[in-house]
N, C-alpha and C positions, 0 to 999 in steps of 0.2 A: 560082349556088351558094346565093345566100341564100333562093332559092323551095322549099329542103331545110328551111330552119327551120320548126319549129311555128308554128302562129298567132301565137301570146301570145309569142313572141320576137321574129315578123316586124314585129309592130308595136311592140313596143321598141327595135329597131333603126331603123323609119321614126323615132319622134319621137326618136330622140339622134340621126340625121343631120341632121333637120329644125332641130332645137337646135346642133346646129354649124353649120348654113347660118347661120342669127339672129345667131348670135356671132363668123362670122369664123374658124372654127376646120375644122378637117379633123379627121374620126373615123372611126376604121376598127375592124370586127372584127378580133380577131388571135387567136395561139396556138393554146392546142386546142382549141378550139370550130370555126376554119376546119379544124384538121384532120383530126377527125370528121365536118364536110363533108362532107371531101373522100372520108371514105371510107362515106359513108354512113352512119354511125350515129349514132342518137338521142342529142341534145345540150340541154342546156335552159341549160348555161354560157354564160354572155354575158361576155369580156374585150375591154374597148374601151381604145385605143389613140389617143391626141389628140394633133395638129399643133397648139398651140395651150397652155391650161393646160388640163391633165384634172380638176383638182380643182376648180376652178368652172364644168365642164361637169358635174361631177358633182353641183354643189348646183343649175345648175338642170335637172337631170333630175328629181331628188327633191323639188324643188319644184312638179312637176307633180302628183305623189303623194299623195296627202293621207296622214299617216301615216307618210314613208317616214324612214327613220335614214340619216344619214350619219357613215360612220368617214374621219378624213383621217389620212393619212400623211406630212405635210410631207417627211420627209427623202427619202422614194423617189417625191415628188409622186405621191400615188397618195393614190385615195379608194376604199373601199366604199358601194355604196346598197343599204340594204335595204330592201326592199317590204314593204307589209303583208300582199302576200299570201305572202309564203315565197320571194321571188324575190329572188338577191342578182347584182347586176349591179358589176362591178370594172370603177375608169376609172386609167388612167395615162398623164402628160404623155407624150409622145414623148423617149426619153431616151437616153441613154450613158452606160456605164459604167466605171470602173477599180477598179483591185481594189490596196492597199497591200499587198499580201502575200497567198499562195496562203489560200484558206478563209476569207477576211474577208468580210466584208459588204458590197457594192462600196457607192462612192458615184457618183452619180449626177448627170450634167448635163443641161437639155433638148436635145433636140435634134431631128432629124426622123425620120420613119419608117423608113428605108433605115439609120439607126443603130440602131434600138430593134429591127430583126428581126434585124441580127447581133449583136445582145448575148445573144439568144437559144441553147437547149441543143442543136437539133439543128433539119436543115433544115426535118424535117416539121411540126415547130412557130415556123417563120418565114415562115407567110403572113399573110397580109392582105385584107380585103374591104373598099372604099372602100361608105363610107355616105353622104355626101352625095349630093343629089339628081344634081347635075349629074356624077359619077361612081361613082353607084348600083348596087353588085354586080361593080365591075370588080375584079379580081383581081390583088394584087400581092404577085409572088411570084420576088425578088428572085435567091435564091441555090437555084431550083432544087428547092423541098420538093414541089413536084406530081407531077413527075418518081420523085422518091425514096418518094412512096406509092407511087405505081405500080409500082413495085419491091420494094418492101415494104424498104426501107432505114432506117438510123439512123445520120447521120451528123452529125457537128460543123461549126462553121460556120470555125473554124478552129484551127492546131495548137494554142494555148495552154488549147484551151478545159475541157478536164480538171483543170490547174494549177489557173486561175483561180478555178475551183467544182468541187470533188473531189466534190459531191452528186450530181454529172453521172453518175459513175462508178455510183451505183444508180439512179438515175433508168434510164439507158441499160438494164439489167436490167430496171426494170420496165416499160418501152413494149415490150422485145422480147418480154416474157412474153405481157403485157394483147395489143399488137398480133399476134401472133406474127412477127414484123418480125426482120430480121438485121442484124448492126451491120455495117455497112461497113469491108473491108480496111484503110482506113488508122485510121479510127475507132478500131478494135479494138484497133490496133499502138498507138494516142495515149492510149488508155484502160488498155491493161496498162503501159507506160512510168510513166503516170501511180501507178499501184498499185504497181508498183515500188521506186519514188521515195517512196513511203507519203505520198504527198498526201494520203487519208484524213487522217492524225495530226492533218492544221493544223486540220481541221473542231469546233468546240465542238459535246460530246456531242450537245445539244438538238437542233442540228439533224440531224444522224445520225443519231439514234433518231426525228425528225419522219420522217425520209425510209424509214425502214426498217417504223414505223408504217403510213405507206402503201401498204408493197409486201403486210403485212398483210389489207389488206382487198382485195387482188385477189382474183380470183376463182379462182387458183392460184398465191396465193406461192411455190408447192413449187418452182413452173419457173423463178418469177425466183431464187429465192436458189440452185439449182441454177448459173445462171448467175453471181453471183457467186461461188460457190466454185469454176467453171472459171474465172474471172479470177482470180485468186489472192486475192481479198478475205475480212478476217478481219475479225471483232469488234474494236466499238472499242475502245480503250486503256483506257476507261474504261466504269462497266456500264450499259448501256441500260436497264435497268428491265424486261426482258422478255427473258430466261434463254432462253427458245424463239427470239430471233432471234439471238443473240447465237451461242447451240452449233450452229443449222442452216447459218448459212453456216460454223463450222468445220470 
């Protein structure tokens, strides 16, 4: 799968395996970069995934760099590196999540891989590509997302998972729009429950209108937010800032 990557990704991905073999660490591609992979489409995103710490994998990748920034995120152990050529590559420790209450902002513990892909939104974005040399391109794909491309599916990795992060509920709208992908029977049943139950409400604005911004710039918001207004979703409580998202899903 990674002989899909461009050049100039292939060989960022060689020197951060080769940099976690040095340190003792295991790094893997993850999210939607594997699952553009998987379905063939041009990707230049790079999210790495570390058994290990990812935030001083992340200082010394950009140490190879001449030039390159790094943003850390202590609390979600996650770093950004930016290149100087335009290239931004994201590292995060391998981690777990809980959530004190529906639409919070989970806190996070390290942990290993096989937890950091079920904290994930949906199966199709819970694979993984091991980068280290000695398990270079093997593919780990725990809960079954290769399967669910091939099907063109959108599913949850489990029932709580709409509660926990009510963002899911548009997100889920916009993979199905972007990918033309169908949300899966039970998915569907855990997602309208969720809307229901107006798990939306617990979300602060910000982020609701971050998420609604990005169904924006698909390449056919009309079909995702079409979709949310067959799930019964309305405008948040409060005004987004952009009068056109807010009246088209109602």
């Amino acid at each position: 799968m990674l002989s899909r990557l461009d050049q100039k990704s292939l060989a960022l991905v060689r020197q951060i395996g080769a940099l976690a073999d040095e340190s003792g660490m295991r790094a893997y591609l993850v999210g939607g970069p594997v699952r553009d992979l998987a379905l063939k489409i041009p990707s230049t995103d790079l999210d790495i995934t570390v058994e290990g710490e990812g935030m001083r994998l992340a200082g010394l990748f950009a140490a190879e760099h001449a030039g390159a920034k790094t943003v850390r995120y202590p609390a979600f152990k996650t770093a950004t590196v930016f290149l100087p050529n335009g290239r931004v590559v994201d590292f995060a420790t391998a981690r777990k999540e809980t959530y004190a209450r529906p639409g919070a902002l989970p806190s996070v513990t390290a942990s290993v891989l096989r937890d950091d892909l079920f904290r994930r939104d949906f199966t199709i974005n819970a694979m993984a590509v091991a980068l280290n040399a000695a398990a270079w391109g093997k593919i780990r794909d725990p809960f079954n997302g290769r399967a669910d491309v091939r099907s063109k599916k959108i599913r949850v990795l489990h029932h709580k998972s709409f509660i926990d992060d009510p963002t899911r509920v548009l997100r889920a709208a916009r993979f199905a729009g972007r990918l033309r992908f169908t949300v899966a029977s039970r998915t569907l049943k855990l997602l309208k429950e969720a809307v229901r139950a107006k798990a939306l409400d617990a979300l602060k604005v910000q982020r609701y209108s971050k998420e609604l911004d990005k169904i924006l710039k698909e390449d056919d918001p009309a079909l995702t937010l079409g979709y949310l207004k067959a799930w019964g979703v309305k405008r948040p409580a409060a005004p987004c800032g952009r009068h056109v998202i807010e009246y088209a899903i109602e």
